[in-house]
N, CA and C atoms as an extended XYZ file, in Angstrom:
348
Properties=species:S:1:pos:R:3:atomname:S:1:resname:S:1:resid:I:1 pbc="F F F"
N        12.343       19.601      -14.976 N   UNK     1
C        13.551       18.835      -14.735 CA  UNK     1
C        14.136       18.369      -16.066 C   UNK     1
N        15.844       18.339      -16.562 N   UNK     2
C        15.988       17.909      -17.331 CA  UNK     2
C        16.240       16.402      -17.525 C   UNK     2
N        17.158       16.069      -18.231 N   UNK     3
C        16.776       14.497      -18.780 CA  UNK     3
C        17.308       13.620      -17.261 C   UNK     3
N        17.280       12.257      -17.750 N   UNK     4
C        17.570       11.425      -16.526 CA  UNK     4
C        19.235       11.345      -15.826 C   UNK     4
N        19.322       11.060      -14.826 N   UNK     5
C        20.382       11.359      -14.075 CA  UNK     5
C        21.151       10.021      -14.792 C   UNK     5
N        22.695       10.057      -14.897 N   UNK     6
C        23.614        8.861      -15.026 CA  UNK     6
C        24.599        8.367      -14.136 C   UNK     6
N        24.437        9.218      -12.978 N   UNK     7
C        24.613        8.121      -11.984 CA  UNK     7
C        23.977        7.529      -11.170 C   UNK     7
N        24.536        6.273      -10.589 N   UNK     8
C        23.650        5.428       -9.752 CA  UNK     8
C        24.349        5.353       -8.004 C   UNK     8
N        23.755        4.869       -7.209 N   UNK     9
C        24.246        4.221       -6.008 CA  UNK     9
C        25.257        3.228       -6.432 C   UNK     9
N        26.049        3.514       -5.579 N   UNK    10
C        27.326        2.345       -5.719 CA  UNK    10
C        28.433        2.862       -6.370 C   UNK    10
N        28.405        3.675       -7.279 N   UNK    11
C        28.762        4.448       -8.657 CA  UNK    11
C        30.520        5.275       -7.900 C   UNK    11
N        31.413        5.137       -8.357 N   UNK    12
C        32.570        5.850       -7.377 CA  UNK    12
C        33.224        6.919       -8.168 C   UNK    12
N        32.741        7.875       -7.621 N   UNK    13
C        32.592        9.852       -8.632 CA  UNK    13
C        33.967       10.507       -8.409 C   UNK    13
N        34.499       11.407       -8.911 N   UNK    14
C        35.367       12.053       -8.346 CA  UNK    14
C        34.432       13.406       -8.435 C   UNK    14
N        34.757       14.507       -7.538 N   UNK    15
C        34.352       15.876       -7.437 CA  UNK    15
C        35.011       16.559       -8.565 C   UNK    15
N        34.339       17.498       -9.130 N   UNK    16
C        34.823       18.258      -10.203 CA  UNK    16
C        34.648       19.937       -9.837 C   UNK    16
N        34.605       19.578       -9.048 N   UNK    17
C        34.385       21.546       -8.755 CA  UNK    17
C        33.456       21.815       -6.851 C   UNK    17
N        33.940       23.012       -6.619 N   UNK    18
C        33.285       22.691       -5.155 CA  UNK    18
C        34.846       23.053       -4.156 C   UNK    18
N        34.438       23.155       -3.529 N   UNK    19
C        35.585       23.127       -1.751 CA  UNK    19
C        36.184       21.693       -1.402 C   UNK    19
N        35.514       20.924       -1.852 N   UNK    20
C        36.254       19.218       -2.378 CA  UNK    20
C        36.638       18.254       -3.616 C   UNK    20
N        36.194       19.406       -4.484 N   UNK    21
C        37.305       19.019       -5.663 CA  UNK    21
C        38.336       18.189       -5.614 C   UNK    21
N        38.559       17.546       -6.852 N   UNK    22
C        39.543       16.549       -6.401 CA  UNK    22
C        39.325       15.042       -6.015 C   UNK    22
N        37.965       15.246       -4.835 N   UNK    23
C        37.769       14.561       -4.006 CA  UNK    23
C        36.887       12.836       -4.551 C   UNK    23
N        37.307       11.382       -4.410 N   UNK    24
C        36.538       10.894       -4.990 CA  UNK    24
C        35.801       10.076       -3.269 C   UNK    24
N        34.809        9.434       -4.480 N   UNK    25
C        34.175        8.485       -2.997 CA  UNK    25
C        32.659        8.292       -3.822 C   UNK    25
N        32.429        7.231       -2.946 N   UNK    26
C        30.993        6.097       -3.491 CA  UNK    26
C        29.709        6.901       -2.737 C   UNK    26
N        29.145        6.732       -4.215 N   UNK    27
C        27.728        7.384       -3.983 CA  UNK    27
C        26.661        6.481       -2.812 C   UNK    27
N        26.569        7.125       -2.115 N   UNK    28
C        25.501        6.751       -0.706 CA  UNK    28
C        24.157        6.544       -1.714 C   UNK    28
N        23.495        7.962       -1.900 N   UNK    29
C        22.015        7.434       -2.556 CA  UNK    29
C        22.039        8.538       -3.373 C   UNK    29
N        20.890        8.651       -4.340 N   UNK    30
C        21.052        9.042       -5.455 CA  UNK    30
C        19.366       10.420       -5.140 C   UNK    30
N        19.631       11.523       -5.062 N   UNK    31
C        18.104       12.116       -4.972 CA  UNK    31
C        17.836       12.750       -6.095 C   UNK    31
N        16.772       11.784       -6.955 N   UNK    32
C        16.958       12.719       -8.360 CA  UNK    32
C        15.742       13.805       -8.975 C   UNK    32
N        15.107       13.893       -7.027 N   UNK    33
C        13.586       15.289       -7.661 CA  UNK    33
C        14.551       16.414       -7.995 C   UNK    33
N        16.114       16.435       -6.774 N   UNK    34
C        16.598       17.457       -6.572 CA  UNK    34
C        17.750       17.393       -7.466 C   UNK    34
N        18.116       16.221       -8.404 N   UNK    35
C        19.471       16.487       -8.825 CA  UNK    35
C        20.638       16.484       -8.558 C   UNK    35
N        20.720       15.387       -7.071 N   UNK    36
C        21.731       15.630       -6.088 CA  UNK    36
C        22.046       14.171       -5.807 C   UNK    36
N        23.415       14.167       -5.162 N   UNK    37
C        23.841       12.806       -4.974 CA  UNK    37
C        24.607       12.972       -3.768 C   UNK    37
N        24.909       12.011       -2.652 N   UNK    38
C        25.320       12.215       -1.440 CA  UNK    38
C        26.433       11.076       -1.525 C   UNK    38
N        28.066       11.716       -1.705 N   UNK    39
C        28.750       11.125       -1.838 CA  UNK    39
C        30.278       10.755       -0.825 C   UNK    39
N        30.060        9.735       -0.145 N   UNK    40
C        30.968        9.044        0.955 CA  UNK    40
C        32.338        9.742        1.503 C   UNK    40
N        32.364       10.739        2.074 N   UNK    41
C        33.482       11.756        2.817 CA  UNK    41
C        33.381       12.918        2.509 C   UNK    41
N        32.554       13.418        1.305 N   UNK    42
C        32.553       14.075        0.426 CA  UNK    42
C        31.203       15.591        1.320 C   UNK    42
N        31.469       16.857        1.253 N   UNK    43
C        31.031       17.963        1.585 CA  UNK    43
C        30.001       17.429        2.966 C   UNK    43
N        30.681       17.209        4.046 N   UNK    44
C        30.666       17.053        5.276 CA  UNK    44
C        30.295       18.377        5.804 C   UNK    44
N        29.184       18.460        6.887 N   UNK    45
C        28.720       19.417        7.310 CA  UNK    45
C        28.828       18.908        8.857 C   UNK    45
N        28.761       19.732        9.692 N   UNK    46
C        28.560       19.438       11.002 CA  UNK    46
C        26.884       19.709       11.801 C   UNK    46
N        26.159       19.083       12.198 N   UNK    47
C        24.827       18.903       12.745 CA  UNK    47
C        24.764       19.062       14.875 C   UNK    47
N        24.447       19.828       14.815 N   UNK    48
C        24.564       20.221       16.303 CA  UNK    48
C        22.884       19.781       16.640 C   UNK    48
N        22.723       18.754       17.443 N   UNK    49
C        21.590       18.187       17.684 CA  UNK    49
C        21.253       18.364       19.116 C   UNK    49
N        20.147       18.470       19.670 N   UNK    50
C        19.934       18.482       21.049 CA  UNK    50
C        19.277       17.386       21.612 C   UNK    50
N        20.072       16.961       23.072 N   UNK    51
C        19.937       15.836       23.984 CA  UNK    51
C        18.261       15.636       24.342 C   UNK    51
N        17.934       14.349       23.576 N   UNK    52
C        16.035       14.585       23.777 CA  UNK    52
C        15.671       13.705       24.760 C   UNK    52
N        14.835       13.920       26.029 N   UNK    53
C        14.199       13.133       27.037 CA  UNK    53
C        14.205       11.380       25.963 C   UNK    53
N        14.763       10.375       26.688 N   UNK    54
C        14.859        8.970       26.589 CA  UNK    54
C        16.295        8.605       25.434 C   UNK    54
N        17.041        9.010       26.095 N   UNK    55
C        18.216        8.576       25.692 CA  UNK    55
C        18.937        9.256       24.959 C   UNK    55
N        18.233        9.917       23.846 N   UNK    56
C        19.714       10.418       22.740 CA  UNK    56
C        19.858       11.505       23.346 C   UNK    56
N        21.613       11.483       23.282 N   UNK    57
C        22.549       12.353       23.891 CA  UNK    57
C        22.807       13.671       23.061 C   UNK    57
N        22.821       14.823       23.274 N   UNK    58
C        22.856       15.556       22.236 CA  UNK    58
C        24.580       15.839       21.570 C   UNK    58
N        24.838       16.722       21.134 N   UNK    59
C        25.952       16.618       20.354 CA  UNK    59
C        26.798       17.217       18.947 C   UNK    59
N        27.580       16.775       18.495 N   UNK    60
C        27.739       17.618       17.038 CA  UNK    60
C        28.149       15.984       16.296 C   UNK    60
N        27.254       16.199       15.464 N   UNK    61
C        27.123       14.909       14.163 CA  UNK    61
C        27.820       15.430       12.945 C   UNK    61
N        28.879       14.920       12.702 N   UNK    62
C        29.327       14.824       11.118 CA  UNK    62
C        28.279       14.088       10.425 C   UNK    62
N        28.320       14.680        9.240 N   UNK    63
C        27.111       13.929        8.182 CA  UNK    63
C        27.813       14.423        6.540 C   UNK    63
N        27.566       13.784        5.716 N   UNK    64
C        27.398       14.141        4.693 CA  UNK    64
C        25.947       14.901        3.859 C   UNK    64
N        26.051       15.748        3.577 N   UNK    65
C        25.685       16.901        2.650 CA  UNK    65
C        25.319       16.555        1.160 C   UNK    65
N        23.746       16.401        0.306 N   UNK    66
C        23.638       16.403       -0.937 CA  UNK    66
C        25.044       17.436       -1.740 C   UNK    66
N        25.346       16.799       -2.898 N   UNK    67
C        26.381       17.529       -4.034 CA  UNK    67
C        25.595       17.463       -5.143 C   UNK    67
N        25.704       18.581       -5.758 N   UNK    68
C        25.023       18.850       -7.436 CA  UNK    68
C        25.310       17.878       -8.276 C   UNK    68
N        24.861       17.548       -8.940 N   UNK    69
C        25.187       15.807       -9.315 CA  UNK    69
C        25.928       16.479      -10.795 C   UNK    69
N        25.971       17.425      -11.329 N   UNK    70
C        26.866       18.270      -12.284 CA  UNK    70
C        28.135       18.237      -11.801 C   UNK    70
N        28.760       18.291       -9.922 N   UNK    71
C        29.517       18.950       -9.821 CA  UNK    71
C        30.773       17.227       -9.835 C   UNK    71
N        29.704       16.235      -10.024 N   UNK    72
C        30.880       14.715       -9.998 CA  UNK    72
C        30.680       14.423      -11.215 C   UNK    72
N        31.622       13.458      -11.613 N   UNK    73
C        32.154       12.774      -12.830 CA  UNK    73
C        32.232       11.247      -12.069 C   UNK    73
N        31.874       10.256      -12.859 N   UNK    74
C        32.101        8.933      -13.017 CA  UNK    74
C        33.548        8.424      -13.262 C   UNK    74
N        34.142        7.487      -11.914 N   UNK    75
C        35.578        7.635      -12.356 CA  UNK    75
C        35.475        6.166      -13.077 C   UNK    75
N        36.467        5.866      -14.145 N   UNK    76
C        36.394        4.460      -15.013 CA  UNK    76
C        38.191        4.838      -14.886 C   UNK    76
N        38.803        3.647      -14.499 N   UNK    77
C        39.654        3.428      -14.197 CA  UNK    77
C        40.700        4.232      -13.409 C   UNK    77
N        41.527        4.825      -14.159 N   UNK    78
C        42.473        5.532      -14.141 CA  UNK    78
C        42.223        7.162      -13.727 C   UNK    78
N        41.164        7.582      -14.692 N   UNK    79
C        40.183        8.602      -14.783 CA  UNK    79
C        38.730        9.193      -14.700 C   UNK    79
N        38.038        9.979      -15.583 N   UNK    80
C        36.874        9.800      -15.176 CA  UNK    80
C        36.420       10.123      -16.604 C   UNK    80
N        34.811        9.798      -16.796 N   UNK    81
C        35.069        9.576      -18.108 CA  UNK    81
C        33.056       10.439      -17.852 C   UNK    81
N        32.642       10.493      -19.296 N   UNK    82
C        31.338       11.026      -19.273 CA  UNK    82
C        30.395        9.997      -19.552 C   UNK    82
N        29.111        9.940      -19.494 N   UNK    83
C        28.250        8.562      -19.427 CA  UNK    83
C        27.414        9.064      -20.817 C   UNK    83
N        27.564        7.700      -21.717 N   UNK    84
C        26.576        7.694      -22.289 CA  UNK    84
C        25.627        6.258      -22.778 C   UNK    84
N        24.579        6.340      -23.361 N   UNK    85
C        23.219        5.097      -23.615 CA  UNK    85
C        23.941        4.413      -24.890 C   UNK    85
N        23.757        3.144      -25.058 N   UNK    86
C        23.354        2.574      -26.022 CA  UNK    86
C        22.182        1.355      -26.091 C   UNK    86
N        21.379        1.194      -26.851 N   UNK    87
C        20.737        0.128      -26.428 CA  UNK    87
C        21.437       -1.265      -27.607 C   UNK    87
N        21.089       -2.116      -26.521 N   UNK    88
C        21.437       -3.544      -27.150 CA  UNK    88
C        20.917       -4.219      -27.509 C   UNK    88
N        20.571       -5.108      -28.666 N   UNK    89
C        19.550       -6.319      -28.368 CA  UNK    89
C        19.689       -7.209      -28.011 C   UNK    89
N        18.566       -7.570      -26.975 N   UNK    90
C        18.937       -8.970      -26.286 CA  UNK    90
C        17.689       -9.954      -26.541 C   UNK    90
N        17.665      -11.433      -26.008 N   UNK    91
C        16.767      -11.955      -26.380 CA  UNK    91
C        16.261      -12.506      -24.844 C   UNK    91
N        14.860      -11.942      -25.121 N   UNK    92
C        14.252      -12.306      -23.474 CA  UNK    92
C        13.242      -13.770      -23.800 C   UNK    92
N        13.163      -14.019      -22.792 N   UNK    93
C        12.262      -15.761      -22.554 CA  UNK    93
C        11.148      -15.596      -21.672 C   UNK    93
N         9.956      -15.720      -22.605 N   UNK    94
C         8.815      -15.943      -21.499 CA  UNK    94
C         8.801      -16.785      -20.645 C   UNK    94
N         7.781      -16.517      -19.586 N   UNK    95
C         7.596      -17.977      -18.560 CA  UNK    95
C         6.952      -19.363      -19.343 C   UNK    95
N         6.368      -18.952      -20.435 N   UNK    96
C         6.001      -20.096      -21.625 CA  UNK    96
C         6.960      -20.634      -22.051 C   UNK    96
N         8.428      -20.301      -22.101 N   UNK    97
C         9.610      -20.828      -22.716 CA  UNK    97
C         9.803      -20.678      -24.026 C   UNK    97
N         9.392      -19.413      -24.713 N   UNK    98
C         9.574      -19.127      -26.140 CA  UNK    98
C        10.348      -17.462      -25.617 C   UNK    98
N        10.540      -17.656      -26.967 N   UNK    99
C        11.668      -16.376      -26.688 CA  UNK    99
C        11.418      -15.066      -27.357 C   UNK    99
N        11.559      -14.142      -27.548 N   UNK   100
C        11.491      -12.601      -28.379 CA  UNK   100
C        12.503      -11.558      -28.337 C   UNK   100
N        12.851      -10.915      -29.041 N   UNK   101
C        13.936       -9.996      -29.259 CA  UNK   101
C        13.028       -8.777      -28.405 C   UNK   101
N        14.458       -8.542      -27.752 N   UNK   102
C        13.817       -6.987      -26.848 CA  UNK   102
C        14.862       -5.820      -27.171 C   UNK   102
N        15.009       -4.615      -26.664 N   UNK   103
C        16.062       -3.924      -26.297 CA  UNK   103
C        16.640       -4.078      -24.985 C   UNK   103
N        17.690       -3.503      -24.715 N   UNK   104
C        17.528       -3.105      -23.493 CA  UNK   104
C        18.568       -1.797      -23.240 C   UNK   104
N        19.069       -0.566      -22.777 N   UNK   105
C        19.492        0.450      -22.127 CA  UNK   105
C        21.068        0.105      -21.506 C   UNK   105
N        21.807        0.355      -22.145 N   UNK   106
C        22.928        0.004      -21.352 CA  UNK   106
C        23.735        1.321      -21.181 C   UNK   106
N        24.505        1.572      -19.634 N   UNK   107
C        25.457        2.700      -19.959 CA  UNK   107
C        26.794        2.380      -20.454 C   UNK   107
N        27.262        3.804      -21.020 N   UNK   108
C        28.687        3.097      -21.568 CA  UNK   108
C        29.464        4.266      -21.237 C   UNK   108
N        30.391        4.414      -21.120 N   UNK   109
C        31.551        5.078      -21.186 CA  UNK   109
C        32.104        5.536      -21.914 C   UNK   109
N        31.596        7.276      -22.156 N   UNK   110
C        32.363        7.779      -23.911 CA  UNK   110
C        33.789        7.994      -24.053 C   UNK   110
N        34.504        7.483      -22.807 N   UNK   111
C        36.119        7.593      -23.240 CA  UNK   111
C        36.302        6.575      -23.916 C   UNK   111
N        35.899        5.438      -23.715 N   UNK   112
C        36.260        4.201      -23.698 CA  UNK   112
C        35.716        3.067      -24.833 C   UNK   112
N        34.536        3.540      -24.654 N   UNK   113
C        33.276        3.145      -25.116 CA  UNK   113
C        32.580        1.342      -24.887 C   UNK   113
N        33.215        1.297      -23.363 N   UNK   114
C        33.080       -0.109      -23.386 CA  UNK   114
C        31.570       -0.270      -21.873 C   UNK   114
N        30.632       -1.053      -21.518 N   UNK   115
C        30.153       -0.858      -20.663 CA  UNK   115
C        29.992       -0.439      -19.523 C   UNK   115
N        29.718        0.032      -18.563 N   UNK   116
C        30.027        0.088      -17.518 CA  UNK   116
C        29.488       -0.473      -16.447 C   UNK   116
């Protein structure tokens, strides 16, 4: 597998390629053994399920469909922009109440270059 994924849940993508291109909408959940992200209207499949003894009715289920997590972009404002790391230093506080310089991982936004 290559390096770590940069998007998250919550995260609102536009499609960059695909039969819904174009298309934006908020990431549901994030599956990152597979590299895939399941994103809110976005490559809808239809699920034909069958009616099972004690109640559920059978039927055809719209659902959303994993997307190649290559095939979205991170939208930052207006547009969409590419993700990248910087780390920051911050100063963390033990439960002792003394303090120490740490890092920490922040994403940023290489159009922009401001947090995200």
């Amino acid at each position: 597998m290559g390096k770590g994924m940069n998007i998250k849940k919550g995260d609102t993508v536009k499609v960059i390629a695909g039969k819904d291109k174009g298309a934006e909408g908020k990431v549901i959940s994030v599956l990152r053994e597979e590299e895939r992200v399941i994103v809110e209207g976005v490559n809808r499949i239809k699920r034909h399920t069958k009616a099972v003894q004690g109640g559920n009715t059978g039927g055809i289920i719209t659902a959303e469909a994993p997307i190649h997590v290559s095939n979205v972009m991170l939208v930052e404002g207006d547009g969409v922009t590419r993700v990248g790391f910087r780390r920051d230093e911050v100063t963390k506080r033990r439960t002792d109440g003394s303090t120490y310089p740490a890092q920490r991982s922040v994403r940023v936004s290489r159009k922009t270059g401001k947090e995200i």
